[in-house]
C-alpha positions as a printed Julia matrix, in Angstrom:
88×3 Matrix{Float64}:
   7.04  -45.05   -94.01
   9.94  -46.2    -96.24
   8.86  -49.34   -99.04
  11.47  -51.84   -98.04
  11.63  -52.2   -102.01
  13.01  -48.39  -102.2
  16.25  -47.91  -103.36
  16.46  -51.87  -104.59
  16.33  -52.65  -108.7
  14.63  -55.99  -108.79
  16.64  -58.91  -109.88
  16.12  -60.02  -113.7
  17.07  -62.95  -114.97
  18.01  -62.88  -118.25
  17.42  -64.0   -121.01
  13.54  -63.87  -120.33
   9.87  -62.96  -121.46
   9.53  -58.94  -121.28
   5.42  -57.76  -121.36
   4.9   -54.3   -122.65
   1.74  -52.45  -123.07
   1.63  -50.87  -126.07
  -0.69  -47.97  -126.54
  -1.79  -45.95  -129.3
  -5.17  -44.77  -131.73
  -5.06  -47.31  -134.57
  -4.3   -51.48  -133.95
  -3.04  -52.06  -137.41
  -0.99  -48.94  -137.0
   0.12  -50.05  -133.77
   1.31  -53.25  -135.16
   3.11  -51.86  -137.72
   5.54  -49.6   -135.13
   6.17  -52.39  -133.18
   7.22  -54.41  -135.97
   9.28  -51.72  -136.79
  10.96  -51.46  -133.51
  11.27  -55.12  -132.61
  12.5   -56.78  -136.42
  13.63  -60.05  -135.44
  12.95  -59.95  -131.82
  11.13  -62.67  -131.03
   7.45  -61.53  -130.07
   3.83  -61.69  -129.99
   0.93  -59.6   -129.79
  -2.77  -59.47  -128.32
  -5.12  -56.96  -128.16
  -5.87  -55.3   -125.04
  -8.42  -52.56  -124.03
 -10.4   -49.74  -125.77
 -10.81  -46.65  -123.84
 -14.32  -45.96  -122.68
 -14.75  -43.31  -125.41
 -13.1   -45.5   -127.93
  -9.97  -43.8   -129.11
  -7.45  -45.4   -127.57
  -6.14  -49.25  -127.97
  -3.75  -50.66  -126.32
  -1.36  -54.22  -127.84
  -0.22  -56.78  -125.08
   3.51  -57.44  -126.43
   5.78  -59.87  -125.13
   9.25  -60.3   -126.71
  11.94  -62.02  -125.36
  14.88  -60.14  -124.43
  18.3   -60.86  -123.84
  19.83  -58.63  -121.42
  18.68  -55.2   -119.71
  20.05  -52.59  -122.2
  17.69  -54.1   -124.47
  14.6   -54.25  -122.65
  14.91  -50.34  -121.94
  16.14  -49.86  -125.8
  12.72  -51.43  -126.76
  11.03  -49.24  -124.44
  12.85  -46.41  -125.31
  12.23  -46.92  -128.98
   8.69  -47.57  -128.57
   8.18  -44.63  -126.72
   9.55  -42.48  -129.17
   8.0   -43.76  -132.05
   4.76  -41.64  -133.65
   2.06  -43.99  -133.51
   2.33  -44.63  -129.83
   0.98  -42.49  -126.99
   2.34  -44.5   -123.91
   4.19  -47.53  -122.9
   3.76  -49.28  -119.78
């Protein structure tokens, strides 16, 4: 059975409120890279989840951005950047 949504990019309005899920081993650590990544961006941070065995964290971020190549170059440069295991 075929999603009706297959095939179909959703529509985005920008500019708009992007939520990321930022995870890594250390918070402070964590911070740090996406400070690094978003500079000026505007942006904020929460904590999220510990894994059950404690080594993972994981950041809420949401930063505003202002058109789609920048919302996948913040993912992208998240993704790639040392401190961070995944990004959802």
């Amino acid at each position: 059975m075929e999603s009706s949504f297959e095939g179909h990019k959703p529509e985005i309005l920008y500019p708009c409120i992007w939520s990321y899920t930022v995870i890594g081993v250390d918070e402070a650590v964590l911070r740090d890279a996406v400070g690094s990544v978003l500079g000026a961006i505007p942006h904020s941070l929460k904590p999220g989840n510990v894994s059950k065995g404690g080594k993972y964290r994981s950041l809420a971020l949401e930063a505003r951005v202002e058109d789609e190549l920048e919302r996948l170059r913040i993912f992208d440069l998240l993704s790639k950047h040392p401190a961070v295991r995944f990004v959802l």
